[in-house]
N, C-alpha and C positions, 0 to 999 in steps of 0.2 A: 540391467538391474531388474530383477523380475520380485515381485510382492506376490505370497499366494491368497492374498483378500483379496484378487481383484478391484481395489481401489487404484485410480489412476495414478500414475505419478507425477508429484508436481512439477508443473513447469520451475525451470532454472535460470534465471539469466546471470553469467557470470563477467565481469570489467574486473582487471587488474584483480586486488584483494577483495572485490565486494560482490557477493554474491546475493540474490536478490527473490525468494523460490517461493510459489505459490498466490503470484499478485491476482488477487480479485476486488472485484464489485458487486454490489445488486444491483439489479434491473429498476426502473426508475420508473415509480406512478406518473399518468399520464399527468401534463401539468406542470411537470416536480422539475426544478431545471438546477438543481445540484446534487453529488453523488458522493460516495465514501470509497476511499480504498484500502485496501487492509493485506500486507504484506509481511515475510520474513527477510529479514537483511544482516546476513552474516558478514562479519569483517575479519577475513584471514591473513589479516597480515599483521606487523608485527609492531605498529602503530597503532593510536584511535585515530579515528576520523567523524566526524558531523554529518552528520547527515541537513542539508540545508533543506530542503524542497522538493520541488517536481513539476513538471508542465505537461502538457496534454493541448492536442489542436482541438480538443473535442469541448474543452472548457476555458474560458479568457482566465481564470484564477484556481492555482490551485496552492493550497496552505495545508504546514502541518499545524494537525488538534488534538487536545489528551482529554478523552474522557476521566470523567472522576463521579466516582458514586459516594454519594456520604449519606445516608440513612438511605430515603426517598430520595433524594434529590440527583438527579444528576447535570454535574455541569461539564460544559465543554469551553477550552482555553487553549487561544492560538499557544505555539509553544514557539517561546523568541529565543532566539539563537540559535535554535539546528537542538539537535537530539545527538547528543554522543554515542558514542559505538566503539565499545573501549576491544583492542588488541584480542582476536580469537573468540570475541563476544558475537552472538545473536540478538536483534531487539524484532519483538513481535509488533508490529504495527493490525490489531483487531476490535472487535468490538469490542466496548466499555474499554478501551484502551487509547493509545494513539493512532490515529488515521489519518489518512489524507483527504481534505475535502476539495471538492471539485466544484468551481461555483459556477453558474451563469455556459453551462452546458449549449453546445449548438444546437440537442435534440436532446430526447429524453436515452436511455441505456437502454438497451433490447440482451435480453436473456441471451446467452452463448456466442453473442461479438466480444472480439477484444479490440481492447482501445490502445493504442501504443502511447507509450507516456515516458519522457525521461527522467529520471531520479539523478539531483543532486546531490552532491558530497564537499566537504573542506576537506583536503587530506587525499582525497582519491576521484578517479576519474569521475564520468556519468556515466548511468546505467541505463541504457535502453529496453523498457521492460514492457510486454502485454499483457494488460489486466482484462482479464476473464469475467465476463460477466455474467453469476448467477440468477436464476430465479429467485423469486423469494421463498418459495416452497425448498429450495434446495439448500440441503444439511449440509452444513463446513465441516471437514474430518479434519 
């Protein structure tokens, strides 16, 4: 599959029905010993399924979080229960949205390592995926 932009194309990991494409991060100020991760997770199959969680050897805790903006304010809230992922549906895990946070990090994130990390599910297998990690100078397309 070839694009004529010249933008790369996203990485894909695909398990049974759940497909998982473009998992990234940013790079992590020195110091900073937790991270965010921000993915697409398509569900093609012909059921929903939940998305529960994720783990990573690179962090002792990783949770999902739903950003919410209300004026100024922005708040962030563990999401309990898992994140549905209704039959043929896509959910954007991004900024001011839901992410993944990564807490208590063995080392800080370096710009163009990926971290392997498996993604949980109710309903469908787990997804072994690599999050890519940007710069902070570098644009999300």
């Amino acid at each position: 599959m070839t694009s004529g932009s010249g933008v790369v194309a996203a990485d894909t990991f695909t398990e049974g029905p759940i497909s998982i494409s473009d998992p990234w991060s940013r790079e992590t100020p020195p110091g900073v010993s937790r991270a965010v991760a921000y993915m697409d997770i398509t569900n093609n199959g012909k059921s929903p399924v939940t998305l529960t969680g994720a783990a990573t050897n690179k962090a002792r805790d990783v949770s999902l979080h739903q950003s919410k903006t209300e004026g100024d304010l922005v708040t962030m809230k563990l999401v309990e229960g898992g994140l549905s992922i209704p039959a043929g549906a896509t959910v954007s895990l991004q900024p001011r949205g839901y992410h993944f946070m990564l807490e208590e990090l063995d080392r800080g994130l370096v710009s163009n390592e990926s971290i392997a990390m498996t993604v949980f599910f109710d309903g469908a297998e787990a997804v072994n995926i690599k999050v890519r990690v940007r710069s902070v100078g570098e644009m999300h397309h």
